[in-house]
C-alpha positions as CSV (number, residue, x, y, z in Angstrom):
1,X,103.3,40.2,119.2
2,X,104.2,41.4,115.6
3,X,106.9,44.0,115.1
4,X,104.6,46.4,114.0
5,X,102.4,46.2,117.1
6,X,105.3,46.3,119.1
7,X,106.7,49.5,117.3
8,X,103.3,51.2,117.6
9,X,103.3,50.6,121.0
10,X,106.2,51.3,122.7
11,X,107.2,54.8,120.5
12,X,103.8,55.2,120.8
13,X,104.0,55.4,125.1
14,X,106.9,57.7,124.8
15,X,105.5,60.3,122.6
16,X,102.8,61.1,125.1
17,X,105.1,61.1,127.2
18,X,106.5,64.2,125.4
19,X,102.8,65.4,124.4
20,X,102.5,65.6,128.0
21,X,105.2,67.4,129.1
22,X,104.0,70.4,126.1
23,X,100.7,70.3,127.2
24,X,102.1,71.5,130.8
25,X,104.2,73.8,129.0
26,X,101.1,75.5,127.1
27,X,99.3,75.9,130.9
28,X,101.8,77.5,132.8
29,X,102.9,80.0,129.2
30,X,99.3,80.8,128.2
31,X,96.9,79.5,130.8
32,X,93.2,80.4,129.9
33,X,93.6,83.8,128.7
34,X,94.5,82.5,125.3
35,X,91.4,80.2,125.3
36,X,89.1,82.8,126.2
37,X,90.7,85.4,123.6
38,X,90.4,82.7,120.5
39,X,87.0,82.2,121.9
40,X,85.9,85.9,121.2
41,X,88.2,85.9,118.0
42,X,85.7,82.5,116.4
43,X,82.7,84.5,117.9
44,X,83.2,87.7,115.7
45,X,84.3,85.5,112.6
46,X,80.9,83.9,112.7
47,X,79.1,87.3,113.7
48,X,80.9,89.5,111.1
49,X,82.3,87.2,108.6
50,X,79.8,84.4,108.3
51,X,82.5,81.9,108.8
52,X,80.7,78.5,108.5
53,X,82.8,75.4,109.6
54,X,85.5,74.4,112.4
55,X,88.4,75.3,114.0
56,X,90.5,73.1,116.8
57,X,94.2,74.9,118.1
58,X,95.8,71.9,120.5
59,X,99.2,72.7,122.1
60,X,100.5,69.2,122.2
61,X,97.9,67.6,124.6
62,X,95.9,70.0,125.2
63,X,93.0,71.5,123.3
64,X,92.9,75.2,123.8
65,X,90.1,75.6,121.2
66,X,87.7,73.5,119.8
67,X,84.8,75.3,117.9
68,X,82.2,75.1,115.6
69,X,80.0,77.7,113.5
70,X,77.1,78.0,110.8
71,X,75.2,75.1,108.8
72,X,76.1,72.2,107.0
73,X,73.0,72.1,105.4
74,X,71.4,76.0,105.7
75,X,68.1,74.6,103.9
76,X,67.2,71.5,106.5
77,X,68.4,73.6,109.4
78,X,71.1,71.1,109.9
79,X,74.1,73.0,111.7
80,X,77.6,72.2,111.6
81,X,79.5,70.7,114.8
82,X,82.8,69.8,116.2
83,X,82.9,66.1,115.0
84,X,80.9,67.2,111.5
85,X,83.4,65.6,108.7
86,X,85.3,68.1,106.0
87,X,86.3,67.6,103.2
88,X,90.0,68.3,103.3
89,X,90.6,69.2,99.4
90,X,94.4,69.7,98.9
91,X,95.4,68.4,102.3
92,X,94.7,65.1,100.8
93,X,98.3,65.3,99.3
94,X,100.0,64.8,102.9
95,X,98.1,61.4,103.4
96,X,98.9,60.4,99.6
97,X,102.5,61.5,100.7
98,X,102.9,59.4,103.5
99,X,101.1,56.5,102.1
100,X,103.6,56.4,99.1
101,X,106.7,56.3,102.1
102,X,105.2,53.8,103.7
103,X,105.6,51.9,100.3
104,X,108.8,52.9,99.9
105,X,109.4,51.5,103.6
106,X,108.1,48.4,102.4
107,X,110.6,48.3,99.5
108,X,107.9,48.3,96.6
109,X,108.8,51.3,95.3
110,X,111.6,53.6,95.1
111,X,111.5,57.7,94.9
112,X,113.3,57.0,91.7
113,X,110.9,55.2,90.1
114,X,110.0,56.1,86.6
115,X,105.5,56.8,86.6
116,X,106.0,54.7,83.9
117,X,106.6,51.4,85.9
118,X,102.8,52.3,87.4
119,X,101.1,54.0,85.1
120,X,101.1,52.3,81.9
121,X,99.6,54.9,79.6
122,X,101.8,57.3,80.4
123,X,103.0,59.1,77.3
124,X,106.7,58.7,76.2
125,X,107.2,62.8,77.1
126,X,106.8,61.4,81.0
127,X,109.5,58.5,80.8
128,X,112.0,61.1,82.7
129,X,109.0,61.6,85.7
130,X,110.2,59.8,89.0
131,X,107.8,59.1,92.0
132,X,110.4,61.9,93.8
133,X,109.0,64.6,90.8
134,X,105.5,64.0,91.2
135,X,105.9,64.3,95.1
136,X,107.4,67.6,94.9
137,X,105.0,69.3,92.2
138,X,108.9,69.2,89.6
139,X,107.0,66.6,87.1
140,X,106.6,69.0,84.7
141,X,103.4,67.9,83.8
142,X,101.1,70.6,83.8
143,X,98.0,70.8,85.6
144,X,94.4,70.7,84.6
145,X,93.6,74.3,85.7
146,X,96.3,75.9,85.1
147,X,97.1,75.1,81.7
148,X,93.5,75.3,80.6
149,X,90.9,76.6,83.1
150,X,93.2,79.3,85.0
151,X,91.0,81.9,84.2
152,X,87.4,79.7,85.1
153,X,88.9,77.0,86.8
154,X,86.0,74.0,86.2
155,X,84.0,71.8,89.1
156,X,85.3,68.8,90.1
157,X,82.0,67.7,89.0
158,X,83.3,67.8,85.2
159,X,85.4,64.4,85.7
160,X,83.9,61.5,87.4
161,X,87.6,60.1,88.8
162,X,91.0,60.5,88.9
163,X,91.7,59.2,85.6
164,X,89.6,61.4,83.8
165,X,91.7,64.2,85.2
166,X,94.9,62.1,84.0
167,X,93.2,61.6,80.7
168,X,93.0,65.0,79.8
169,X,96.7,66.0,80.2
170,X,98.1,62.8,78.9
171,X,98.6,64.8,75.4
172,X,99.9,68.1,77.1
173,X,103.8,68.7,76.8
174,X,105.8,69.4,79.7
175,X,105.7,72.3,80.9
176,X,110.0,72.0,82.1
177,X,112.1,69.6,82.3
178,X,111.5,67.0,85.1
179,X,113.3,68.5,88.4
180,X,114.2,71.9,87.1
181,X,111.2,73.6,88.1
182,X,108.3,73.5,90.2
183,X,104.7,74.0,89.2
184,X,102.1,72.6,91.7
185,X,99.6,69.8,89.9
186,X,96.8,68.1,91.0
187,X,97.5,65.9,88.0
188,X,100.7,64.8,89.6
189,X,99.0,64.0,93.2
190,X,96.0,62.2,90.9
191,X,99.0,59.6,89.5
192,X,100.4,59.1,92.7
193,X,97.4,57.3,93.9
194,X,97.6,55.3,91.0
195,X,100.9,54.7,92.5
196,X,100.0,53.3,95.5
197,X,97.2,51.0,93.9
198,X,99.2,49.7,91.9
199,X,102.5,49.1,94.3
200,X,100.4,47.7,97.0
201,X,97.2,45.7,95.1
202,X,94.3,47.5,97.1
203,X,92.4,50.7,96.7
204,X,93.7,54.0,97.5
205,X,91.3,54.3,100.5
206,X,91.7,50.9,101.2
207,X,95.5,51.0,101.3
208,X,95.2,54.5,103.9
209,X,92.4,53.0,105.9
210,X,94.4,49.8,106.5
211,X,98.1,51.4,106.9
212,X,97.3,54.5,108.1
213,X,94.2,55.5,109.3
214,X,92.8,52.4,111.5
215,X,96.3,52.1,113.0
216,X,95.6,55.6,114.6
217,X,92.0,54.9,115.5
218,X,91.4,57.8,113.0
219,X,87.8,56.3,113.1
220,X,85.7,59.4,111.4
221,X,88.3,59.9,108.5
222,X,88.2,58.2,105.1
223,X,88.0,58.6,101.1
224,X,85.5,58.9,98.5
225,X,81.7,59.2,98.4
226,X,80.1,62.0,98.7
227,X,79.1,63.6,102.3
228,X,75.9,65.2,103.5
229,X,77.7,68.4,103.8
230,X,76.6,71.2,101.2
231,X,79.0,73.9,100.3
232,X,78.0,77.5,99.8
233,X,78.8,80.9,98.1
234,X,77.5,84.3,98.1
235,X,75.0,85.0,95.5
236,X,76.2,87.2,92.5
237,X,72.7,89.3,92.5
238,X,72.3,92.8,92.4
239,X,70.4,93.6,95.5
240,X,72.2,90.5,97.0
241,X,73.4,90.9,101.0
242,X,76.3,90.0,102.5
243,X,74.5,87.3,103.8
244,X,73.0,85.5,100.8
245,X,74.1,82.3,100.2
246,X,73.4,79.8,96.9
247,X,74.2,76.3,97.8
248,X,77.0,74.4,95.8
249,X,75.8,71.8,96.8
250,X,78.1,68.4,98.0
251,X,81.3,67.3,96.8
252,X,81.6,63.4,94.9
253,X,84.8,62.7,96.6
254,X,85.5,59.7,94.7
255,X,86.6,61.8,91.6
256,X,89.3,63.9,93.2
257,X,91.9,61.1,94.1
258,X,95.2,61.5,96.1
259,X,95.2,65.2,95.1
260,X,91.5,65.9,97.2
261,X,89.4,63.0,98.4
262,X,89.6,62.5,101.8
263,X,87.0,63.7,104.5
264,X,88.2,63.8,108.1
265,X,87.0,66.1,111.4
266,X,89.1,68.2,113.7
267,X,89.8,65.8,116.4
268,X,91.4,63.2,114.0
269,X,93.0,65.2,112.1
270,X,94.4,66.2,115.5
271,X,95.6,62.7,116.0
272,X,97.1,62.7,112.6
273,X,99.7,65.9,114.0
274,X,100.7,64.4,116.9
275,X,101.4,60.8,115.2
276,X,103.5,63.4,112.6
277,X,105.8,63.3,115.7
278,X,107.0,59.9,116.2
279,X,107.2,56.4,114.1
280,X,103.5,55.7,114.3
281,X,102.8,55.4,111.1
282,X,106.8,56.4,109.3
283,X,110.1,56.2,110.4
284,X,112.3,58.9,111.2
285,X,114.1,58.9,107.6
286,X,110.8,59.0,105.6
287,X,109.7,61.6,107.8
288,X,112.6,63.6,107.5
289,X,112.1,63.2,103.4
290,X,108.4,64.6,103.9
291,X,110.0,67.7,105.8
292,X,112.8,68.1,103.7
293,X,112.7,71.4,101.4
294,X,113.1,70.8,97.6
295,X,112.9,73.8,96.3
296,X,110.3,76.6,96.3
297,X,109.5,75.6,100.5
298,X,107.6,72.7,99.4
299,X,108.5,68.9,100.4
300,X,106.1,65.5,100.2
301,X,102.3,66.9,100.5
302,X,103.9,70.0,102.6
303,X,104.9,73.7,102.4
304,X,107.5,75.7,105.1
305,X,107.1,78.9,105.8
306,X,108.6,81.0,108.7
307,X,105.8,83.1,111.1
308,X,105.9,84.5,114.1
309,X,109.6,83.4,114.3
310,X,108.5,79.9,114.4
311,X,108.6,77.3,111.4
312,X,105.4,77.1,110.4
313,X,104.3,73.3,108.6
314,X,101.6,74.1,106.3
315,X,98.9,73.4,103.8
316,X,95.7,74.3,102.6
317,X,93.2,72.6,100.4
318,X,90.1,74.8,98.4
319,X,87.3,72.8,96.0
320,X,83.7,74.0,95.4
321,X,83.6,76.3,98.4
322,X,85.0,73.8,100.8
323,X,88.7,74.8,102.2
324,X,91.1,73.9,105.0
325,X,93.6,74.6,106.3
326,X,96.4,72.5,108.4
327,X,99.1,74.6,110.4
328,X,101.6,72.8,112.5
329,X,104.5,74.8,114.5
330,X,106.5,72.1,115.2
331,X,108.9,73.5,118.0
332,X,106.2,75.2,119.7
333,X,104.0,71.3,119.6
334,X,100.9,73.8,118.3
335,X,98.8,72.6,115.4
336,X,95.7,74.6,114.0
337,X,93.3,73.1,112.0
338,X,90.2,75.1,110.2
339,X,88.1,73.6,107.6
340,X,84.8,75.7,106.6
341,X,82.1,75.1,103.7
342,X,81.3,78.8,102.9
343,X,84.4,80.3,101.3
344,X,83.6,83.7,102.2
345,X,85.8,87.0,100.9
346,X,86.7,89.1,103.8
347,X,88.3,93.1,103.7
348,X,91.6,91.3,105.0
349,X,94.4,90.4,103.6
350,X,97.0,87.7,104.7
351,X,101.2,87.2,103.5
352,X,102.4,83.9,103.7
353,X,105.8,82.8,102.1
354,X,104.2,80.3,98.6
355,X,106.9,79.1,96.4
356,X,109.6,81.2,97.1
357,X,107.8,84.5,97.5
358,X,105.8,86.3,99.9
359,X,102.4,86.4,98.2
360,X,99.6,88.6,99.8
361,X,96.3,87.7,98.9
362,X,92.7,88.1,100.0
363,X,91.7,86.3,103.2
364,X,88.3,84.5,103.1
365,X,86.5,84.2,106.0
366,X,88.5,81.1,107.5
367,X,91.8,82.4,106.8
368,X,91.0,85.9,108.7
369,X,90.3,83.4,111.8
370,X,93.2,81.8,111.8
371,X,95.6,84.7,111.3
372,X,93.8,86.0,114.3
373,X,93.6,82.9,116.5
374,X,97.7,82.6,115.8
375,X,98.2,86.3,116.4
376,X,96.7,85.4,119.8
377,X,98.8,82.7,120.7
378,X,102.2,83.8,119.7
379,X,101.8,87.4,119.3
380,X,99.4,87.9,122.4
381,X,97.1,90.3,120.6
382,X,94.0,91.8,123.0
């Protein structure tokens, strides 16, 4: 018996262990009253909102919602369900997170590391960038959209991979100093899977399917390609209704990287929470650098936020109409996870705590649902 299947194992036993004593905890606090209300919550999202997608809210063990709504594919009929795979967008940077600590667990490379030592091109105005700046969105090097689409951000459609994103910021100047700022970049995310190629001598869905996702029997989760899920926006016509939808079409996976590429479906990524908890997949010290706050409530792949009094482990991802989002209390064991394929405007607005502010913004269709759905459970909303 190796190590690692011993580790696995044995930690593995004990945090069910604690899964199951939160799961008993969530019955006697909440019972079914909560299930029935987030029920009728998902009902009128769909109803009045059009939300098209998924939505699973788990209090360690036990699932206290698991739903689905709308169409994967609106002109074959073809509707969306529980196990239908998501694109995750921008909650890709977690898994490109974690893969790079398990690197640095193996000792082949160091947070310290110049990008240099991976990326070859890069340009002498990156030789200050470590592994620990592009982790944290404190490179410096500016990102695609925001230095030159802000105002009309692009499709992903207009690179074919990763590198072509690289390849067009290669000649930008930093935007700051390396470590003195934050400014989030997909760019940076896009050169950490370069990272991890290069470090470990496989693929970057290789290198997750073999270290991180097989290991957790996350068997419906993976990167690249493109999946038979079309995404959708409201149509821009005149006598348009609320209703009318134009298909995006899908999403080539393959060119978005460790910043956006990986697909995955509520149950698995509900596995990927709870292994969050215990040495699974990281030990305590590299998970403790993933949670760590570096500045503007962001750590590896992760943003803080307090809510509801609890802290609240976050992130979302948005592409071509396809968004998620990941929530995990951690002291309360409760993870929500939404992902939807219609980004849908909605009268609401939501306030979350994004890089050191309180930014309000308009909710889409998801995001009203999940505001509810934790109003619900911690606030006990009727």
């Amino acid at each position: 018996m190796t190590l690692a299947f011993t580790r696995r194992t044995v930690l593995g036993s004990a945090l069910g262990a604690v899964f199951a004593s939160g799961a008993r905890t969530a019955q006697a606090l909440r019972g079914t009253a909560f299930t029935r209300a987030a029920e009728a919550a998902f009902a009128a999202a769909e109803r009045e909102d059009g939300f098209s997608g998924v939505i699973l809210v788990a209090q360690g063990l036990q699932v206290l919602l698991r739903q689905a709504a709308g169409f994967g594919d609106r002109e074959h009929n073809v509707r969306n369900t529980a196990e239908t795979q998501f694109n995750l967008e921008s909650v890709t940077k977690q898994f490109t997170a974690a893969a790079i600590m398990t690197l640095v667990e193996d000792g082949k490379v160091a947070l310290i590391d110049p990008i240099s030592k991976f990326y070859r091109s890069s340009p002498a105005a990156w030789r200050d960038v470590t592994v620990k700046h592009l982790l944290t969105h404190s490179s410096g090097i500016s990102d695609y959209w925001v230095r030159h689409w802000q105002d009309n951000p692009p499709r992903t459609s207009e690179f074919q991979s990763p590198e072509g994103l690289i390849q067009r910021s290669l000649a930008d100047p930093l935007a700051f100093a390396p470590g003195t700022r934050f400014q989030y970049s997909n760019v940076g995310y896009a050169l950490l899977g370069v990272v991890i190629e290069y470090a470990s001598g496989e693929s970057y869905g290789t290198f997750l399917k073999n270290r991180i996702f097989d290991p957790l029997n996350m068997r419906n989760t993976g990167y690249g390609g493109t999946l038979p899920l079309n995404g959708y926006r409201r149509s821009a016509a005149a006598d348009a209704k609320p209703g009318d939808l134009i298909s995006t079409g899908p999403q080539n996976l393959s060119s978005l990287g460790g910043f956006g590429g990986i697909y995955s479906t509520i149950d698995d990524m509900l596995i990927w929470s709870r292994a969050l908890e215990g040495d699974l997949i990281l030990g305590r010290k590299s998970r403790d650098a993933m949670f760590t706050d570096y500045g503007f409530n962001y750590g590896f792949g992760w943003r803080f936020a307090p809510k509801f009094g609890q802290k609240l482990i976050w992130h979302t991802g948005a592409g071509d109409n396809f968004t998620a989002i990941f929530d995990r209390f951690p002291v309360e064991q409760l993870t929500v996870i939404a992902m939807s394929n219609v980004n849908v405007p909605t009268g609401q607005s939501a306030t979350l705590l994004i890089e050191g502010k309180m930014e309000t913004f308009q909710a889409n269709a998801m995001r009203k649902l999940v505001e509810r759905v934790e109003r619900l459970y911690f606030g006990g909303e009727p």
